[in-house]
C-alpha positions as CSV (number, residue, x, y, z in Angstrom):
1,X,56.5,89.1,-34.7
2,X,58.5,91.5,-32.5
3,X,56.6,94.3,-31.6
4,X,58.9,95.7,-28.4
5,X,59.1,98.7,-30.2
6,X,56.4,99.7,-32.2
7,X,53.3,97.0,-33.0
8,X,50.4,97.4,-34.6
9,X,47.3,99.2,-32.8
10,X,44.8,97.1,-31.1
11,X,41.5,97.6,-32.8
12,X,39.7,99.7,-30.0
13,X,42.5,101.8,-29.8
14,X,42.7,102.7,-33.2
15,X,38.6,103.6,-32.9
16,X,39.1,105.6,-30.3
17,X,42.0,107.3,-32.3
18,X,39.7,108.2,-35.1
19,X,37.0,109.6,-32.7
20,X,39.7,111.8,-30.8
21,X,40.5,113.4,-34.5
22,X,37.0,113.8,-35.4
23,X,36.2,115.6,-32.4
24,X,39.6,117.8,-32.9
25,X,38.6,118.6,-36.3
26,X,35.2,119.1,-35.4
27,X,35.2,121.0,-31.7
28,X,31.9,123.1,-32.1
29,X,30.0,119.6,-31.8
30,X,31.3,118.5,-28.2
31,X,28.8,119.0,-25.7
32,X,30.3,120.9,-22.7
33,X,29.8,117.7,-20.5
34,X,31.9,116.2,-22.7
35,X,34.9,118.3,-21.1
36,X,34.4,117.1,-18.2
37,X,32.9,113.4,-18.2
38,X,36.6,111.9,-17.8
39,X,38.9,114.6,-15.9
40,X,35.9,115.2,-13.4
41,X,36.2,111.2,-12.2
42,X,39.9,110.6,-12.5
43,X,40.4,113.8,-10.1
44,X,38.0,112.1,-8.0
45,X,40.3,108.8,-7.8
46,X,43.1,110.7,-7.4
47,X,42.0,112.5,-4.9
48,X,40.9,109.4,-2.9
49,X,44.4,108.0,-3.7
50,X,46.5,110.3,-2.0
51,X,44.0,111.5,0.3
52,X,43.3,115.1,-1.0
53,X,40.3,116.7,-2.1
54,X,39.6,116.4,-6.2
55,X,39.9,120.4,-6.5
56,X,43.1,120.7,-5.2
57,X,44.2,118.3,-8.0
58,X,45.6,119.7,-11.3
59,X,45.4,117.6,-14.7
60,X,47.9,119.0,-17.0
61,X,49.4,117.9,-20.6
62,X,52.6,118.4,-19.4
63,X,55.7,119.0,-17.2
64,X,56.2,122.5,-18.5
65,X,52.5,123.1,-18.3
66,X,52.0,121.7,-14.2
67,X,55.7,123.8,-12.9
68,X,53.9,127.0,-14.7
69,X,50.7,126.7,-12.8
70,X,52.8,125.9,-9.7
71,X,55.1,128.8,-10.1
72,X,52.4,131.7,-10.4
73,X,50.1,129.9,-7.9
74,X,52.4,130.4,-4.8
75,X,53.4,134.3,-3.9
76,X,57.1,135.0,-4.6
77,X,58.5,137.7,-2.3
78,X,62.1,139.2,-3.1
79,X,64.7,137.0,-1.1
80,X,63.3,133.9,-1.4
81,X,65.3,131.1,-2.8
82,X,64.8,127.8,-5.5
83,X,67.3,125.0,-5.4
84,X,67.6,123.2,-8.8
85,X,70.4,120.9,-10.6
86,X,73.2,122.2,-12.8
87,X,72.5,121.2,-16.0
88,X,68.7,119.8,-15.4
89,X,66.0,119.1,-17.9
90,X,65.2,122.7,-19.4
91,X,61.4,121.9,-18.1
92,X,62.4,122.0,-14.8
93,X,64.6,125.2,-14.8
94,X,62.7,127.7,-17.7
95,X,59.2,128.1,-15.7
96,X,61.6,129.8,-12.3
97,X,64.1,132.1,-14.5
98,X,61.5,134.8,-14.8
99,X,61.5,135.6,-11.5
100,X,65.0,136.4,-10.9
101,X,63.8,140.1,-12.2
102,X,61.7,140.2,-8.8
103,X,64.1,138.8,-6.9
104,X,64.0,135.7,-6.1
105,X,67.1,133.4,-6.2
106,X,67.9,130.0,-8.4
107,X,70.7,128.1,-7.0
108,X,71.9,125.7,-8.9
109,X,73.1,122.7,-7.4
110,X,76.2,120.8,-8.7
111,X,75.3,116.4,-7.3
112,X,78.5,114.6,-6.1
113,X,77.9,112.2,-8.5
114,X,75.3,111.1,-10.9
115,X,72.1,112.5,-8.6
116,X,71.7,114.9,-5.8
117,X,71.9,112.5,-2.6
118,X,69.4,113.5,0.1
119,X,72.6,114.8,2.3
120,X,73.0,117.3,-0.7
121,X,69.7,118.4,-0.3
122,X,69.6,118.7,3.5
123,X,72.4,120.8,3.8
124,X,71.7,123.2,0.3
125,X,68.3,123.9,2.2
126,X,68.1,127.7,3.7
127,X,65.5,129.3,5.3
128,X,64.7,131.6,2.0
129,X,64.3,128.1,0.4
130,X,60.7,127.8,-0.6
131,X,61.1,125.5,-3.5
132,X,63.1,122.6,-4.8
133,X,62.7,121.4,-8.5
134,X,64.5,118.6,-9.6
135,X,63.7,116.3,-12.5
């Protein structure tokens, strides 16, 4: 049987599937602890992990979703700059384009070859550099 691609769900899983959709389709019954019984402890871990406090850590569903909350969480002034890669994953670049409008640059970054080397990096960095998104 060659399942390196797609296999069949492993019972448990496939419970916990069905109780995932019954709690989507049926939100109004989840107690409020219920939010908060798995993000609250695995903040907690990942806190201890990288030795951070658990409130300073930020569980998101996505890419997209994490660069947003970054983006308006830090206080843009006109002038400063963001470094990216020509051509990078749309995630990476969308969340910064808005605030060109108050001034703040995007320079996109053109690698030598496949990936930006650290050398690249070094010398693209400015001191109106505040950011650098790459994917």
């Amino acid at each position: 049987m060659n399942c390196a691609h797609q296999g069949p769900l492993p019972h448990a899983a496939v419970i916990a599937a069905q109780a995932a959709l019954h709690e989507k389709t049926t939100p109004h019954l989840i107690r409020d602890d219920e939010f908060t019984a798995v993000p609250n402890p695995l903040k907690s871990s990942l806190a201890r992990l990288i030795e951070a406090d658990p409130e300073d850590i930020i569980l998101g569903n996505s890419t997209s979703y994490g660069l947003h909350v970054l983006r308006n969480g830090i206080t843009w002034r006109s002038g400063d700059e963001i470094l990216s890669v020509n051509g990078d994953f749309p995630a990476t670049i969308y969340p910064w384009l808005g605030l060109q409008e108050s001034g703040v640059r995007i320079r996109f970054l053109t690698p030598r070859g496949l990936a930006l080397a650290t050398d690249e990096v070094a010398q693209a960095i400015t001191r109106s550099t505040r950011l650098l998104c790459v994917s």
